[in-house]
C-alpha positions as CSV (number, residue, x, y, z in Angstrom):
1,X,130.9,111.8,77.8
2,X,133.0,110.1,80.1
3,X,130.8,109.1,83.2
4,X,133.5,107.9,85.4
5,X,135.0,110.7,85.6
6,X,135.2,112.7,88.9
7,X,134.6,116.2,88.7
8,X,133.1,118.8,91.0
9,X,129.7,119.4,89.9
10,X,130.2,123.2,90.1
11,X,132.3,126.0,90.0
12,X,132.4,126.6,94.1
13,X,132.1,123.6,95.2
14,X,135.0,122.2,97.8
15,X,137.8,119.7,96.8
16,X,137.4,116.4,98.2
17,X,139.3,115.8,101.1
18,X,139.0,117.5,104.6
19,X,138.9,121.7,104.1
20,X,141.8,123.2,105.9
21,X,140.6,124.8,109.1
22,X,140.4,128.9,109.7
23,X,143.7,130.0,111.2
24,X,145.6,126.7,110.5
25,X,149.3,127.2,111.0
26,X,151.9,126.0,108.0
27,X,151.5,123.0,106.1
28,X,153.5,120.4,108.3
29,X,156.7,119.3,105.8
30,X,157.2,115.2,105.3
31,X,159.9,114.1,107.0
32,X,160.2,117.0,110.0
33,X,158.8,116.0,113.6
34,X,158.3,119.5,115.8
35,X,158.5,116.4,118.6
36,X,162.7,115.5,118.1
37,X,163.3,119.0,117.9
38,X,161.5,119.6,121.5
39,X,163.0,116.6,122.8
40,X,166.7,117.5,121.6
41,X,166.0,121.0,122.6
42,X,165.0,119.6,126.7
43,X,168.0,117.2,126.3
44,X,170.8,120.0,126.3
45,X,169.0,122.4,129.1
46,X,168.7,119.2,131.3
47,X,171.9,117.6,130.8
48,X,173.5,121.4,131.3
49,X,171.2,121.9,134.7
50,X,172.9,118.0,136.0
51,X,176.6,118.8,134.2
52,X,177.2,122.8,134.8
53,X,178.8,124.0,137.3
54,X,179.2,126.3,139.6
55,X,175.1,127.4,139.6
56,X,174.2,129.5,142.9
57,X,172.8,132.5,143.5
58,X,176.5,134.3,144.6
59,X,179.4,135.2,143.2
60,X,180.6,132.7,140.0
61,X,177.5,130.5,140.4
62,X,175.2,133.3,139.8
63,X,176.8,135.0,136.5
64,X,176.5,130.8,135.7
65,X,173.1,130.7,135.9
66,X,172.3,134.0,134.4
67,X,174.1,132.7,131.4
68,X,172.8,129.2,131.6
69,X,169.0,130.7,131.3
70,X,170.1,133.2,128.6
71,X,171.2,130.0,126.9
72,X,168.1,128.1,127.1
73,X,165.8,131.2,126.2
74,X,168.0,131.9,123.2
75,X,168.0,127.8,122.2
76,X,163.8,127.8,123.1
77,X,163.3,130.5,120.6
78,X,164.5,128.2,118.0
79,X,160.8,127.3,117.9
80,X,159.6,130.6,117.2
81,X,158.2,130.8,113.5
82,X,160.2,131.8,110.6
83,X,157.5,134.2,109.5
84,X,157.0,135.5,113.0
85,X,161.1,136.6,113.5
86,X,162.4,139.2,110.8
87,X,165.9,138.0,109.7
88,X,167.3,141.0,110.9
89,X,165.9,140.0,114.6
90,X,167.0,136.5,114.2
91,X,170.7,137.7,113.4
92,X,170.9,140.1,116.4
93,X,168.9,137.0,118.5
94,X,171.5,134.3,117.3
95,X,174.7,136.5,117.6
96,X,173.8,137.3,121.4
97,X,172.6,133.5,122.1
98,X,176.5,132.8,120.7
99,X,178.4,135.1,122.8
100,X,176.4,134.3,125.9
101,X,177.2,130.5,124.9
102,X,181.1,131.8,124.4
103,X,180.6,132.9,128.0
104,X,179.2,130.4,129.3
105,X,181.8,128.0,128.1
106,X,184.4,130.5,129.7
107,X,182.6,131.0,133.0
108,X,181.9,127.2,134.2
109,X,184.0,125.2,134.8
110,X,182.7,122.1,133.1
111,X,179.8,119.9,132.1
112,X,177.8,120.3,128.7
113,X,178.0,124.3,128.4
114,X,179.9,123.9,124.9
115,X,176.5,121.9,123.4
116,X,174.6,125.3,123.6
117,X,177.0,126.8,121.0
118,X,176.6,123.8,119.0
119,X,173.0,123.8,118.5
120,X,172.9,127.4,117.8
121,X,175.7,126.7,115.2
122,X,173.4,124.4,113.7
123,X,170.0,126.9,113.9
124,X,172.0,129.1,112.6
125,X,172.5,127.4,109.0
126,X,169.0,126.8,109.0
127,X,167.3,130.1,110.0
128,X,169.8,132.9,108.2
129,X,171.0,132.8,104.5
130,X,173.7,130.7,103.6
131,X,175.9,133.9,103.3
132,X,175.4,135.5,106.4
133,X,174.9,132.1,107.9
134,X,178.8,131.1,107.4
135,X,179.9,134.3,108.7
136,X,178.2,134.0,112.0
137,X,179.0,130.5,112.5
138,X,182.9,131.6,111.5
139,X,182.5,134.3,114.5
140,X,181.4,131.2,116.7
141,X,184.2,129.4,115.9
142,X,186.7,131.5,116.4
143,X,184.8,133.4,119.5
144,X,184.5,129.9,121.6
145,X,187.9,128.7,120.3
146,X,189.4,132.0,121.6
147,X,187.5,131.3,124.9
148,X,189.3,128.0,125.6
149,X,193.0,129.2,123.7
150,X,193.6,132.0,126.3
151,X,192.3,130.4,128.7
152,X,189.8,133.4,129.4
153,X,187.7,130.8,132.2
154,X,188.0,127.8,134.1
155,X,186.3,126.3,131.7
156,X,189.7,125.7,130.0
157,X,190.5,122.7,132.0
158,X,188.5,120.3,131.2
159,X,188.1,121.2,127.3
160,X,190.5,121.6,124.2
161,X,190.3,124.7,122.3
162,X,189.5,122.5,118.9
163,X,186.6,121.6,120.8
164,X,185.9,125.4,120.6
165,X,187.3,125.8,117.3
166,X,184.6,123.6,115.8
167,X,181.3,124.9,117.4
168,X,180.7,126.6,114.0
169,X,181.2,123.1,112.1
170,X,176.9,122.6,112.3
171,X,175.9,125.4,110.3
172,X,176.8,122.9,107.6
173,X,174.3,120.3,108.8
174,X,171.4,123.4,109.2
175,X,172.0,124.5,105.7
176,X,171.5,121.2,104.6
177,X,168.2,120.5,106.8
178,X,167.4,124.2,105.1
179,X,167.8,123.4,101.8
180,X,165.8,120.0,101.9
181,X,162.8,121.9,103.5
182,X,162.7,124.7,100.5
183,X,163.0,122.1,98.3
184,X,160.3,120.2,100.0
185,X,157.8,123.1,99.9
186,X,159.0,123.7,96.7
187,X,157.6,120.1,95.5
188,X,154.6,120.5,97.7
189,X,153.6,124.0,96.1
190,X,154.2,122.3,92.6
191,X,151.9,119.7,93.5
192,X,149.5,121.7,94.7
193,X,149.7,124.1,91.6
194,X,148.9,121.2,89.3
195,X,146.3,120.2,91.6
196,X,144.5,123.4,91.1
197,X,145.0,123.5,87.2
198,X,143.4,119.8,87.3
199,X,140.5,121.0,89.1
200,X,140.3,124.3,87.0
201,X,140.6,121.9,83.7
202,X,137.6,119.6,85.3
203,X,135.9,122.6,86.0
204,X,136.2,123.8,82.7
205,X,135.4,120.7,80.8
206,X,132.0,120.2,83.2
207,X,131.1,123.8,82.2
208,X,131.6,122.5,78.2
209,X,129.5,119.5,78.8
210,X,126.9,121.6,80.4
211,X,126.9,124.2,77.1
212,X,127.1,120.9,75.1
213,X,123.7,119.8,76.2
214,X,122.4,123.3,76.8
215,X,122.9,123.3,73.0
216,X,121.1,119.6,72.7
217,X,118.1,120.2,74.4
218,X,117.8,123.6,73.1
219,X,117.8,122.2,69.3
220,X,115.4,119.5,70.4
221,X,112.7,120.7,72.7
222,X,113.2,124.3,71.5
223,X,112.4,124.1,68.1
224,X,110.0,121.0,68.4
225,X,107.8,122.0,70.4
226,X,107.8,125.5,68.6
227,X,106.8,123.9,65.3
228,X,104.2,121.5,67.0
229,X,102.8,124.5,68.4
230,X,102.2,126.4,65.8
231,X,100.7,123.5,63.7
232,X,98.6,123.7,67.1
233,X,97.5,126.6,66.9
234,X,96.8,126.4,63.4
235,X,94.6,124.2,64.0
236,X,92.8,125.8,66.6
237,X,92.5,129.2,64.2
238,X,91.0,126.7,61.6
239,X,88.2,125.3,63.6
240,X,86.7,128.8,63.5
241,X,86.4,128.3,59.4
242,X,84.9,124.7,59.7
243,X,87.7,123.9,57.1
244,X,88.0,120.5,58.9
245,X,90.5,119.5,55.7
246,X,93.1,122.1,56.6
247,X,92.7,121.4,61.1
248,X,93.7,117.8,59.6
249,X,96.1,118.3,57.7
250,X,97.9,120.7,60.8
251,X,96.5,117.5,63.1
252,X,98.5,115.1,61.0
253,X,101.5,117.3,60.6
254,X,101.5,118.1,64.6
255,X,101.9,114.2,64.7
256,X,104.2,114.2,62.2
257,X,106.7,116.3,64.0
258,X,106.3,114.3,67.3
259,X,107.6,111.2,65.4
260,X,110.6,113.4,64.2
261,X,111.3,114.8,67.8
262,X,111.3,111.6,68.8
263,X,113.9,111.3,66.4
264,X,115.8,113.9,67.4
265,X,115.9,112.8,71.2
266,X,117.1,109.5,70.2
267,X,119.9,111.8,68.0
268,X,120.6,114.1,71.5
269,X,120.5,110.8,73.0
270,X,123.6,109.1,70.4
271,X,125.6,112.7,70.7
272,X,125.6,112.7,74.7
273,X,126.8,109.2,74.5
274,X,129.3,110.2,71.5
275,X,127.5,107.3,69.1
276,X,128.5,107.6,65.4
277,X,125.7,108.5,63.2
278,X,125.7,108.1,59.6
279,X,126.3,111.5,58.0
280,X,124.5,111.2,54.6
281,X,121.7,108.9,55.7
282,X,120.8,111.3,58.7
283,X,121.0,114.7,56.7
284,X,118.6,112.7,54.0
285,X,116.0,111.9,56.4
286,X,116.4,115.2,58.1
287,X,115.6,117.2,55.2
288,X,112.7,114.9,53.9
289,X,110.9,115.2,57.6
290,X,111.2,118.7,57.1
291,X,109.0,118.6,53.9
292,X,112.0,119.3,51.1
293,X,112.6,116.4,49.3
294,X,115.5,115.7,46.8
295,X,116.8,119.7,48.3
296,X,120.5,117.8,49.5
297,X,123.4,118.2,46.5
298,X,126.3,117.1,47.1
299,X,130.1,117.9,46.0
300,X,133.3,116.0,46.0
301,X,134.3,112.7,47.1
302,X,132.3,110.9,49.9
303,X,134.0,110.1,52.9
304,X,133.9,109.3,56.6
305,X,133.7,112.2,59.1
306,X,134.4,112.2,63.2
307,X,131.5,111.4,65.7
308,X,131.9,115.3,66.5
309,X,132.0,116.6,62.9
310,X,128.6,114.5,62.0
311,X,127.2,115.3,65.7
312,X,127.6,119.3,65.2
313,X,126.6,119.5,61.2
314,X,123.6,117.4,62.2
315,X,122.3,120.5,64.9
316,X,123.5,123.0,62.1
317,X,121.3,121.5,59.3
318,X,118.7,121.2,62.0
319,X,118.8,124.8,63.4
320,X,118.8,126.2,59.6
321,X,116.3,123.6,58.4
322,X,113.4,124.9,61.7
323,X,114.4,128.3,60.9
324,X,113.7,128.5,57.4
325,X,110.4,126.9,58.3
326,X,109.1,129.3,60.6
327,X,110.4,132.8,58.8
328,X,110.1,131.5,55.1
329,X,107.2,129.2,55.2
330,X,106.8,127.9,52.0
331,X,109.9,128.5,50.0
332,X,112.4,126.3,48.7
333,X,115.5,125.1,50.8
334,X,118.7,123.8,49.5
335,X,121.4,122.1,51.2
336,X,124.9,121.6,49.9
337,X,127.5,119.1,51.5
338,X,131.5,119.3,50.2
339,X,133.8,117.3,50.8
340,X,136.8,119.1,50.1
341,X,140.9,117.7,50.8
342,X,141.0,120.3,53.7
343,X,137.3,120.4,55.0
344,X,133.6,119.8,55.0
345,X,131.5,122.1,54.1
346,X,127.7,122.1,55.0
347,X,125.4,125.2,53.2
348,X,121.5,125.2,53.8
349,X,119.9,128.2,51.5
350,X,115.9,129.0,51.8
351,X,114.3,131.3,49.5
352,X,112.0,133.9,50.6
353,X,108.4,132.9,52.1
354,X,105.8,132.4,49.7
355,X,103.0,132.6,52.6
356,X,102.8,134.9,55.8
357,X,105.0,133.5,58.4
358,X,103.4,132.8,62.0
359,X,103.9,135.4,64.7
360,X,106.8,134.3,67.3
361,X,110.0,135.1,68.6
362,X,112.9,132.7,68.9
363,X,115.3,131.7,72.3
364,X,117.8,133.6,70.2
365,X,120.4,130.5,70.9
366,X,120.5,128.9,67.9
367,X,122.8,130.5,65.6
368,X,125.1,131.0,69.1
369,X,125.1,127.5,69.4
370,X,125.9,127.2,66.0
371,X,129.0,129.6,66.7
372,X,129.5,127.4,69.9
373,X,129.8,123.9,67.8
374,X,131.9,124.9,65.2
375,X,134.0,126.7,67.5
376,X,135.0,124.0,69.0
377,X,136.0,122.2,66.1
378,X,138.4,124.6,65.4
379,X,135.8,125.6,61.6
380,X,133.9,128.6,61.0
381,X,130.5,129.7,60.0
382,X,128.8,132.4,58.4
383,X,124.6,133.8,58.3
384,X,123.2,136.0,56.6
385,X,120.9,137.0,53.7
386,X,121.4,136.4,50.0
387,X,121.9,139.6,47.7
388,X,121.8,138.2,44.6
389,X,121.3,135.3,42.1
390,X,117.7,133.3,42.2
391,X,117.5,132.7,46.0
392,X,117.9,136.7,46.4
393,X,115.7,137.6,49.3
394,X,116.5,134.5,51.3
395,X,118.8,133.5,54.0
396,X,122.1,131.3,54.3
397,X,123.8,129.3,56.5
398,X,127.6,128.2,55.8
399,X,129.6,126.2,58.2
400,X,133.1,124.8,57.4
401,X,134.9,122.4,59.2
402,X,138.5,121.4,58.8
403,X,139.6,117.8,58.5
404,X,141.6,116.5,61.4
């Protein structure tokens, strides 16, 4: 187990940082300030109320400032967000906001009136597709150009028609600024996919761990103190006999059994830290604990298994080993280890009982963690009862394990 790892410590809990607030607007994009935009925007109306002219509320000076407010509504709703303003809206919005800037150029007779076309030139190649973004800013072009050519205003005097002619030239510059901020959101939604599928993968691995020692203290407190209490008990029936022999002998191997859970936490202890245990050595004193001695055969050449493969044949052999003492008590066990070029093979066979087994029911985990472990290793295993040959009437257990 890698402790310095940080993971959530359970499925719902919260990512660290600070949790997005209810009703929070879009994620702000690196490298864009809503600020410059507002300032630029207030730049053109207020140089256009000091520079155009006539403004009045007669004649010439009125149609000026009719147009010069259109102008400002339709360069303030460049603020408007882009999910709030269907494209088709923003088309028929942009194409009026550029023929009252046409106008506007025409009508006055100087000042800053052309920069109104300029900066919707430029919204334009950011708000509309690229396609219909070049057409309108094409129709700007040619509409303020027109404007200044025929001399359709007074305007006419104090600009040249090129200057017209290139209102359109931004929508180059917002297409750019469009691109970057797709791409931008792009990246961030990238990042924040691979962010989720980290935390899912922590998540995920945490909930392993947890099954992982769900399956460790199962084999040890489980089965333990399920042997030492029916030794217990035993002992308790046998008082009633006065057989004081036979309440020692279930004394002593109550105590006997303590010493080997004490064993087997230290064991839970070495696979939660991933300790290598010796494979041979371990099974040997397993088996002898559980009263079967000389029981391990084994096949093949000897040979040094992973931390995991030892860790999960060691709870196999256990699991079988407590099993085969409390529903075959008193028959013979077997256990085969193979070491084979492709895999290791670990059988445990018990004949039937030769004695009534004691009344009790099981968690019912252990052959799933069984399943579990060698699922994970990527091996198989198989239980069941034996059908034929001398251990007919007994139970098997058979888990292989490929080599890495």
């Amino acid at each position: 187990m890698r402790y310095g790892l940080a993971v959530p410590t359970s499925e719902t809990d919260p990512p660290p940082g600070p949790a997005p607030s209810k009703g929070a607007g879009p994620r702000p994009v690196p490298g864009y300030d809503p600020r410059a935009q507002w300032v630029a925007t207030l730049t053109v109306i207020v140089a256009g109320i000091v520079t155009i002219r006539p403004m009045g509320l007669s004649g010439r000076g009125l149609a000026v400032a009719a147009l010069f407010v259109v102008n400002c509504l339709a360069l303030l709703a460049r603020r408007l967000p882009e999910a709030k303003v269907p494209p088709r809206i923003a088309l028929v919005w942009l194409t009026l906001g550029i023929i009252a800037a046409a106008a506007l150029i025409g009508v006055s007779r100087g000042g800053t009136s052309y920069l109104f076309a300029f900066f919707l030139a430029g919204h334009i190649g950011y708000r509309l597709e690229t396609r219909p973004a070049i057409i309108l800013a094409v129709f700007c072009s040619l509409l303020c150009g027109a404007v200044l050519y025929f001399r359709l205003g007074p305007g006419h005097h104090e600009l040249l028609w090129g200057v017209g002619l290139a209102a359109g030239a931004p929508v180059l510059v917002g297409i750019a600024n469009r691109s970057r901020h797709r791409a931008i959101l792009a990246a961030i939604s990238v990042a924040e996919s691979a962010e989720r599928a980290a935390r899912a993968e922590a998540r995920t691995a945490v909930l392993t761990e947890r099954s992982r020692i769900a399956r460790d203290v199962h084999d040890v407190l489980a089965h333990s103190l399920a042997g030492i209490n029916m030794q217990l008990e035993l002992a308790d029936a046998l008082l009633d006999t006065g057989d004081l022999d036979k309440v020692r002998e279930a004394n002593d191997k109550a105590h006997s059994m303590v010493k080997e859970s004490l064993k087997q936490a230290q064991w839970t202890v070495h696979a939660l830290r991933e300790d290598a245990l010796p494979l041979l050595e371990s099974l040997t004193a397993m088996i002898e604990s559980s009263g079967h001695r000389d029981a391990l055969r084994i096949t093949g050449t000897v040979r040094e298994v992973p931390a995991r493969v030892t860790q999960a044949l060691l709870r196999i052999a256990q699991e079988a080993l407590t099993n085969a003492a409390r529903h075959a008590p008193g028959g013979d066990v077997g256990v085969e280890l193979t070491f084979a070029a492709a895999s290791t093979t670990l059988t445990i066979r018990n004949r039937p009982a030769t004695r009534a087994a004691a009344a009790g029911v099981g968690s019912g985990m252990g052959l799933i963690g069984m399943r579990e472990r060698v699922a994970l290793l990527g091996g198989t295993i198989t239980a069941g009862p034996v059908v034929e040959g001398p251990d007919q009437g007994g139970w098997q257990v058979e888990a292989v394990i490929p080599n890495e």
